[in-house]
N, C-alpha and C positions, 0 to 999 in steps of 0.2 A: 504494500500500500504506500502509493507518495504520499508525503507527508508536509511536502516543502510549504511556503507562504502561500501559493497561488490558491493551494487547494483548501483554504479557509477561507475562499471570497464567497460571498454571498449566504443567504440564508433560505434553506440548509445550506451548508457550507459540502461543497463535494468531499471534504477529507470524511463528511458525516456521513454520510451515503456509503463511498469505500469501507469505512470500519463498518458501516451493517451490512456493506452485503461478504467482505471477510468473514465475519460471525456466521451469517444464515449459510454460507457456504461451507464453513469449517462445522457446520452442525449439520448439514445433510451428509457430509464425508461420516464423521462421526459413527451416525446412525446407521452409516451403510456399513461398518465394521471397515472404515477403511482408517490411513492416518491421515492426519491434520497439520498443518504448521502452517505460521503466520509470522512474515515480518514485515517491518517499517522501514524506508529507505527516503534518502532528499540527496546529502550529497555523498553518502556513505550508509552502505546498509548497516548501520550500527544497533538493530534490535530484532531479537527473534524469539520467536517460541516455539517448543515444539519438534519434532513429531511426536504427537500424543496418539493414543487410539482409545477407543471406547467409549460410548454411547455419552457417560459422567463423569469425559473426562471436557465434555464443551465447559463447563462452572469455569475453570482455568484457563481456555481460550480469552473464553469472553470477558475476563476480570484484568487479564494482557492487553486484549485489544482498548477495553474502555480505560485502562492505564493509561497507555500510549495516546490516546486521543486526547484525554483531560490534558498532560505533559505537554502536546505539542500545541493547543490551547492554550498554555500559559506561556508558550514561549512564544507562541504569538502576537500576543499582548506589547510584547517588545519593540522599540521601532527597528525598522529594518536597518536604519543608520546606525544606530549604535551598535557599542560590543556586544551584541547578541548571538548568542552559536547558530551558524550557517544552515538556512533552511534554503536552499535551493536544488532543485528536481538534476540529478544527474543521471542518466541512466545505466551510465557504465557502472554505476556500484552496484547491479543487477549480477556483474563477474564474480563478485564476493561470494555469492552463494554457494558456488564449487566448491569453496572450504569448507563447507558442512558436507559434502561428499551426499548429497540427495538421492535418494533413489528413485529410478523410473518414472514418470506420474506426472499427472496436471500439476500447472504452474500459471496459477491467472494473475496479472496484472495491471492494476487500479491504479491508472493516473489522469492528470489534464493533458500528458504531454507535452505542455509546452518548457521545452527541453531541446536540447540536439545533447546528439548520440543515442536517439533511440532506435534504431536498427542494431546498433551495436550490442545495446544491452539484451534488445531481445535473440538476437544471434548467438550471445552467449550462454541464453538460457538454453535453446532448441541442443546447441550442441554438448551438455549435460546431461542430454537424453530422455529434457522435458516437453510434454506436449503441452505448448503457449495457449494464451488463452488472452488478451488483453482487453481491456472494459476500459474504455476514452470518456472521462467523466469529462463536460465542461455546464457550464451553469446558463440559466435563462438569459442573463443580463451580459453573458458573453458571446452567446448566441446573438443575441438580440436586443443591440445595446441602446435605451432611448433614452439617449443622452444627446445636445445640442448647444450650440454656442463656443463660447470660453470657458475653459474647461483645464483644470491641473489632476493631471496622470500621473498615479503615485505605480513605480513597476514594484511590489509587493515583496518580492524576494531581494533584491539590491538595493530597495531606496533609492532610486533614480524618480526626481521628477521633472515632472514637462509640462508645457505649457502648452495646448492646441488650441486650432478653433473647429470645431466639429461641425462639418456640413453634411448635408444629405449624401452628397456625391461622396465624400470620403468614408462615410458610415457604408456605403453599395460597397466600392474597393474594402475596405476591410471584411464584410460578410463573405465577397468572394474570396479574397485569399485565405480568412478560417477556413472555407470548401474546400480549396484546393489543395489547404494544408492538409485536413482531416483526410482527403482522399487519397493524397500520396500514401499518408502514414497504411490506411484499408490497403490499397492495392501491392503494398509491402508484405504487410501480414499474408494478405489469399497468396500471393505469387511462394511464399514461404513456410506453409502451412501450417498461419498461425490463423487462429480464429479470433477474430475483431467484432466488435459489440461498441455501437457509439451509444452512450449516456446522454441525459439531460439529471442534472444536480435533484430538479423536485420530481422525480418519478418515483414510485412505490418501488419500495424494495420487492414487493410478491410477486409486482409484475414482472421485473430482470430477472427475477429469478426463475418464474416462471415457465419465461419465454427462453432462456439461456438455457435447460432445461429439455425443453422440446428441442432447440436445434442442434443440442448436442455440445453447446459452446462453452459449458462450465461444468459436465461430467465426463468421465471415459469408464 
């Protein structure tokens, strides 16, 4: 699950959505008598739990994952100027996980992506001998930003800010280029048989799971 800045914008906040649909997925594994493990990643995958198995043993999944979430909520809190520890999305700390030496098996992946090196990170997972699975959270308001005028752009992970004036026509150019970003990233995944699932931040978690589910894209 990223964890970095980005993915505490909006409310829900996507890092909210990734830790429940973590949970709901590490409790249907569970239940199926399979294992479970769950870590947290931004610019280093510095937290993990797990492999657990057994129906009771979700109580400690999910007491991990809602840890992890409160923690990275209070480091949020912090501005991104200051000395605050580095919450930006990298995906190369996806390679780290070979040191746990994983066995076989699904390997889903919850972020906004907005990142480079994500081909790399999931490249590193496939050839671990994981079958990928990636879930592309982004939120309404990034989607579909209705915002206009002058306007200061805070970029949420480095504290950079800007200064624009938001017109129509530049709001169309941004919509298209998220598309065309979001679709490279798809057309990467299918050409490398990784299974890609795009998010919006305020969906039901029963529907993704639902639906991920039937198409096969969050079991094996």
């Amino acid at each position: 699950i990223d964890k970095s800045r980005s993915m505490q914008f909006d409310e829900p906040s996507k890092l909210e959505l990734g830790a429940q649909l973590a949970a709901a997925l590490g409790y249907i594994a569970l239940s199926g008598f399979d294992r479970a493990a769950a870590g947290f990643f931004a610019e280093r995958l510095d937290s993990f739990y797990g492999p657990v198995s057994g129906k009771y043993a979700w109580r400690g999944l999910w007491d991990y994952i809602e840890s992890e979430l409160s923690a990275a909520r209070q480091q949020h809190l912090a501005d991104p100027g200051a000395d605050a520890p580095a919450m930006k999305t990298d995906f190369q700390a996806l390679k780290h996980l070979g040191k746990r030496k994983p066995a076989p098996g699904l390997t889903v992946v919850i972020s906004d992506c907005l990142s480079d090196g994500i081909t790399a990170g999931l490249k590193a997972l496939s050839a671990l001998g994981q079958d990928v699975s990636l879930l592309h959270v982004l939120s309404p308001k990034e989607i579909d930003p209705q915002i206009e005028g002058e306007v200061r752009l805070l970029d949420s992970e480095t504290g950079e800010r800007r200064e624009v004036s938001i017109t129509p026509e530049m709001l169309r150019a941004y919509q298209k280029k998220l598309r065309d970003y979001s679709q490279s990233i798809k057309q990467y995944c299918l050409s490398h048989g990784i299974s890609y699932i795009s998010l919006c931040s305020d969906q039901p978690v029963e529907e993704i799971v639902l639906s991920g589910v039937k198409s096969a894209a969050l079991v094996r």
